[in-house]
C-alpha positions in Angstrom: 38.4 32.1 5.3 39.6 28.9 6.2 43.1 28.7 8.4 45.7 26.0 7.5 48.1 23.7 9.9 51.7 25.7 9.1 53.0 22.2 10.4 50.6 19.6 8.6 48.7 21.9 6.3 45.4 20.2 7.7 42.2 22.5 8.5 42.6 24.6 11.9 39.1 24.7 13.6 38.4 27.8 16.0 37.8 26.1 19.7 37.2 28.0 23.0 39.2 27.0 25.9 39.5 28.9 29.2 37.7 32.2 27.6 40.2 32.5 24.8 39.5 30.9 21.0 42.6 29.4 19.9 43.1 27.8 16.2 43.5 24.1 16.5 44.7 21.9 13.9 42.1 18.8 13.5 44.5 16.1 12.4 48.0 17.0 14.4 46.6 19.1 17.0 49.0 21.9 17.2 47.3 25.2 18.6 47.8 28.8 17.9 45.5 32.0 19.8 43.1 33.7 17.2 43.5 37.3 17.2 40.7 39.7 16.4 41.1 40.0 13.1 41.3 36.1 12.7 37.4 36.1 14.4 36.0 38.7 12.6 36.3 36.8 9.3 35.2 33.7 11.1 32.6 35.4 12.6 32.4 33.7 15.5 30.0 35.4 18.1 29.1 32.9 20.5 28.8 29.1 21.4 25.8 27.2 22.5 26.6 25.1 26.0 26.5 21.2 24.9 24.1 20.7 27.6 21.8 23.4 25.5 22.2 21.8 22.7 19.1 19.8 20.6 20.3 17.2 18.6 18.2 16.6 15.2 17.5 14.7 12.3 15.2 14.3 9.2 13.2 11.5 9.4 11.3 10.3 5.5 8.7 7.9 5.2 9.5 5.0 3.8 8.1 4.3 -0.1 5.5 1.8 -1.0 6.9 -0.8 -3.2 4.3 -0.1 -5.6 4.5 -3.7 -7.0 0.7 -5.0 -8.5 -0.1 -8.3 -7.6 0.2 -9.5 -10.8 3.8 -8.2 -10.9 4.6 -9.5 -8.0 3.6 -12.8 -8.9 5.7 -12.4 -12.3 8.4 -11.5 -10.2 8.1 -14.7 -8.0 7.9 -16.8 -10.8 11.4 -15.2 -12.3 13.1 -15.9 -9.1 12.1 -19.6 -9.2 13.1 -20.0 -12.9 16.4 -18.1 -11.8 17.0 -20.6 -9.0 16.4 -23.5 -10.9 18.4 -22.5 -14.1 21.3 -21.8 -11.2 21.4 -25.0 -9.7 20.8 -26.6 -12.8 24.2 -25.2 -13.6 26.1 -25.4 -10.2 25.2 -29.3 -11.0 26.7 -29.4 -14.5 29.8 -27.7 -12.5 29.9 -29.9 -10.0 30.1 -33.3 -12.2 33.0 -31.9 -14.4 35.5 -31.3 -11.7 
């Protein structure tokens, strides 16, 4: 169950402060005091102490390009064809302005 701003109608996240969990609003703020009904659905039973906390990601191996030499020099040969065909033009441009 998710609890709505009744001012802003954004998301209200439960947050501990000073032993009690309260309902704050993550865009204006405003704060309201869960009651026990409100953290049963949320099922909130505990929070872990930021200094206990492990912070984690998923590495991946990078990919191989895969690329044959022969396909690589095809490639190569395309981009100088490319370059030449676009200067060719950027000249042709250039002399009609």
């Amino acid at each position: 169950m998710v609890k709505f701003c009744p001012r802003c109608g954004g998301p209200m996240m439960p947050v501990r402060k000073e032993g009690e969990v309260f309902f704050k609003c993550s865009k204006c703020g405003y704060e309201v005091k869960a009651t026990k009904k409100d953290l049963e659905k949320y099922g909130m039973k505990y929070q872990v102490e930021s200094s206990k906390r492990v912070a984690t990601a998923r590495a991946t191996e990078s990919k191989a390009s895969g690329l044959t030499p022969e396909e690589r020099e095809m490639l190569q040969e395309y981009y100088e064809i490319f370059l030449e065909e676009f200067a060719a033009e950027e000249g042709e441009s250039g002399e009609s302005d």
